[in-house]
C-alpha positions as CSV (number, residue, x, y, z in Angstrom):
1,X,4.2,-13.2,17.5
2,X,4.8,-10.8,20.6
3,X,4.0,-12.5,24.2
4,X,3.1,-16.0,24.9
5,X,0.6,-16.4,28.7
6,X,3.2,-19.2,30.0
7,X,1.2,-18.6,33.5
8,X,-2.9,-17.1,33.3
9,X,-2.8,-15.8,36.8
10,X,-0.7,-12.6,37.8
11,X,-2.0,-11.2,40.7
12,X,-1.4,-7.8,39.3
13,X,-5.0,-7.4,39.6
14,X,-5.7,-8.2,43.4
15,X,-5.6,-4.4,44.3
16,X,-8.7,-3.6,42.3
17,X,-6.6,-2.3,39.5
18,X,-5.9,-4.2,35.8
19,X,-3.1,-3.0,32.9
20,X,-4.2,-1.0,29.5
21,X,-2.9,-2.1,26.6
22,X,-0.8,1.0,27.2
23,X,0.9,-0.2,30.7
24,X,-1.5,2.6,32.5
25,X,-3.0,1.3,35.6
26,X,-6.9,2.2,36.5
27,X,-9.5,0.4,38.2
28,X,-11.4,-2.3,37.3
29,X,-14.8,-0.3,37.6
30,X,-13.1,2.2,35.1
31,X,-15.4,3.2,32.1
32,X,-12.7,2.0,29.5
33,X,-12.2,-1.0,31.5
34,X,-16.1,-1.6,31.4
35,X,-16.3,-0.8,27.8
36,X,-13.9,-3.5,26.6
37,X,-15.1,-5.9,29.4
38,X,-18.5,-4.9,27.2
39,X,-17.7,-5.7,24.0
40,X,-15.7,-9.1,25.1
41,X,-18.6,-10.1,26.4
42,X,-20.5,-9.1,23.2
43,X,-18.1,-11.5,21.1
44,X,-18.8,-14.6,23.9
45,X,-22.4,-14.1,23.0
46,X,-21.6,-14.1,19.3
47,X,-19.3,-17.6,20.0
48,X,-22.4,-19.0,21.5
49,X,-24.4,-18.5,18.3
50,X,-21.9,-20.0,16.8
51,X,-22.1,-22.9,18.5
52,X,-25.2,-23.9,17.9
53,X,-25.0,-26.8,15.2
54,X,-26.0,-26.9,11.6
55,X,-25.3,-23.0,11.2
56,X,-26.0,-21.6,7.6
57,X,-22.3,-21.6,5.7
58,X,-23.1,-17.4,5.3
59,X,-24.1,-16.7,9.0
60,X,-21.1,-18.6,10.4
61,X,-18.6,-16.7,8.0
62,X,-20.4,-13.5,8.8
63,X,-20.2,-13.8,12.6
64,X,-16.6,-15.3,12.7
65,X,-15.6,-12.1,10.5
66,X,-17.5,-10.1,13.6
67,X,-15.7,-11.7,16.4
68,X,-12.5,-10.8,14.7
69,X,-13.8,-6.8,14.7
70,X,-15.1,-7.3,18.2
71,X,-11.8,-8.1,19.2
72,X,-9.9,-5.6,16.9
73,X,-12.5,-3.1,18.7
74,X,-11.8,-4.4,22.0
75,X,-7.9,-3.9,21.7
76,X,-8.3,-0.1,20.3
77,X,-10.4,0.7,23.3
78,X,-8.1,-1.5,25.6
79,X,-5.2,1.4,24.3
80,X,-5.8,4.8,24.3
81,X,-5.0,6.6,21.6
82,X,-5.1,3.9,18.5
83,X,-7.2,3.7,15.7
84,X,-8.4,0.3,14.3
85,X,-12.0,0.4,13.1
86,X,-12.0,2.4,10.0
87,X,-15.2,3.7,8.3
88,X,-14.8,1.2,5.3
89,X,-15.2,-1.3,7.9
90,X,-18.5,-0.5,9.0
91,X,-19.8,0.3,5.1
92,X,-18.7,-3.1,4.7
93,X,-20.7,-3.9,7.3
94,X,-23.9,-2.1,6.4
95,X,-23.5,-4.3,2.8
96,X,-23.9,-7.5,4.7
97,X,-26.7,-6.0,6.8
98,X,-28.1,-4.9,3.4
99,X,-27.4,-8.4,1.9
100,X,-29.1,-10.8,5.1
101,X,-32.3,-8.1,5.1
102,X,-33.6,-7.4,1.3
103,X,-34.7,-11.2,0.9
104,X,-37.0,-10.7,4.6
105,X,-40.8,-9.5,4.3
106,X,-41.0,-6.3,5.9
107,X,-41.7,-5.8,9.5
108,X,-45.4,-4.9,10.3
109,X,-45.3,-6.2,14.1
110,X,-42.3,-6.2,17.0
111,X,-40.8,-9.3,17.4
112,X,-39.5,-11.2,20.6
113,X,-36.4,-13.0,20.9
114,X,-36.7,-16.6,20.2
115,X,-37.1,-18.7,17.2
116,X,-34.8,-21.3,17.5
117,X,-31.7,-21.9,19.8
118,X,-29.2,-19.9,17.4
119,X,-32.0,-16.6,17.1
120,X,-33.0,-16.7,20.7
121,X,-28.8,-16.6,21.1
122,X,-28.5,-13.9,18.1
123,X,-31.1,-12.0,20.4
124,X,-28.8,-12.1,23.4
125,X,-25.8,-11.1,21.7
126,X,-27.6,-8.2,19.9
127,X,-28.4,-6.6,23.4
128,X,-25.4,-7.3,24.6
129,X,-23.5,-5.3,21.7
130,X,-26.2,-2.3,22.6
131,X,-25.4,-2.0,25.9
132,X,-21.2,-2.1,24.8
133,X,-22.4,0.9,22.6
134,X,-23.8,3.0,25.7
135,X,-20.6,2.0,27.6
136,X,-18.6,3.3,24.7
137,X,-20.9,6.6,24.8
138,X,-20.4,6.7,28.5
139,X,-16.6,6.6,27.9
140,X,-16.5,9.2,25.2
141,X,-18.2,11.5,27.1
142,X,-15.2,11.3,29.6
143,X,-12.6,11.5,26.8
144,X,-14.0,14.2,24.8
145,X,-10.7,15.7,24.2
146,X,-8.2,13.7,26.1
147,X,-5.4,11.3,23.9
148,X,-7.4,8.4,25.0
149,X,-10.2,9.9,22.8
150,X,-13.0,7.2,21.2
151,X,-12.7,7.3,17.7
152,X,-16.7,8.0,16.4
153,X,-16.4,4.4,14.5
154,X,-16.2,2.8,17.5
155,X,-19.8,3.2,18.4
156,X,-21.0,3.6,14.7
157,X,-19.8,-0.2,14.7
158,X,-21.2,-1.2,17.3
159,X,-24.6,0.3,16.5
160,X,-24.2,-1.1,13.0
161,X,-23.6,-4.4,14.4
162,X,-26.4,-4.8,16.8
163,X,-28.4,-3.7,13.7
164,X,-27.2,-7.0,11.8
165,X,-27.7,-9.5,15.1
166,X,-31.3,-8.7,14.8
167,X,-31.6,-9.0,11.0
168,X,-29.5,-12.1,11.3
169,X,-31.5,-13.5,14.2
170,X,-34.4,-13.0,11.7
171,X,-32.4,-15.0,8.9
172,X,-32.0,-18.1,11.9
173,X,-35.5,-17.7,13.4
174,X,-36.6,-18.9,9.6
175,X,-33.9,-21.1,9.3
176,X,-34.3,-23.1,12.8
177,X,-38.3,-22.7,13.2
178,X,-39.9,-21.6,10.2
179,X,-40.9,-18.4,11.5
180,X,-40.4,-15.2,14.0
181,X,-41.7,-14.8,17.2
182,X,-44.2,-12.0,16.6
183,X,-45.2,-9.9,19.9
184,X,-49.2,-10.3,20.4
185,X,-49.8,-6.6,21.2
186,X,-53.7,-7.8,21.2
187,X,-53.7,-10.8,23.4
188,X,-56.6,-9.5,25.3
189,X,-55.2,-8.9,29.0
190,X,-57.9,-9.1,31.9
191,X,-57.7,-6.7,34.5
């Protein structure tokens, strides 16, 4: 079952510095640092969706599935050099996104976060996973050609993913409030 935390605190990390999965020490502003940092915080946001009560059965599955990925994710960025998001993953993906999306009416207007608790949350988490993406494209720009390369399904998955939060934040804004939250591009501004 490998290590158990007997003790949370080390104080390994006073100097500024934290551990890769690898043993290799950097600092804790490091752009592989950031992007795991980033896509933990990208499953927290996906917990607190899930926390929202009375759920549909298909949304929780979905997003518990996810925060399994996200962490999968999170440990192949946390050590250089490994592989753990495959490309089957993220077609598998792209069926649920399919799946959640066909039974929607088509967009014809932009739509604001909010709808409910669980879509304004699903709205959070969405932009959260965006901005893990651009921290992941910040990092593989670094390690273009280096053993600690990103593996290109890292931020296909991610993309993917923030592509199913909205679509899902859709399914909840229904769910919780009967509707979306359409953006009122004509809402007559006074100068």
């Amino acid at each position: 079952m490998g290590h158990r935390l007997s003790r949370i605190y080390t104080r390994t990390g006073d100097d500024g510095t934290t551990g890769l999965g690898d043993g290799t020490r950097v600092r804790k502003d490091d752009l592989r640092v950031e992007a795991y940092g980033t896509v933990d915080e990208a499953n927290s946001a996906i917990g607190l969706v899930l926390a929202v009560p009375g759920l549909p059965t298909e949304v929780s599955r979905c997003l518990i599935e996810v925060q399994h990925d996200l962490f999968d994710l999170g440990g192949e960025l946390c050590i250089p050099g490994t592989q753990v998001i495959r490309a089957d993953r993220i077609a598998e993906l792209e069926q649920v996104l399919d799946h959640f999306n066909d039974p929607l009416p088509a967009l014809k207007d932009f739509i604001l976060p909010g709808g409910g608790p669980a879509a304004a949350a699903c709205h959070l988490a969405r932009t959260v996973v965006r901005r893990a993406e651009r921290c992941v494209w910040a990092l593989a720009d670094v390690e273009q050609d280096g053993p600690g390369k990103i593996h290109l399904e890292v931020p296909q998955y991610l993309n993917r993913l923030s592509d199913l939060l909205f679509v899902v934040a859709r399914v909840l804004a229904r769910h919780e409030h009967g509707s979306e939250v359409l953006w009122r591009h004509d809402r007559g501004r006074k100068s």
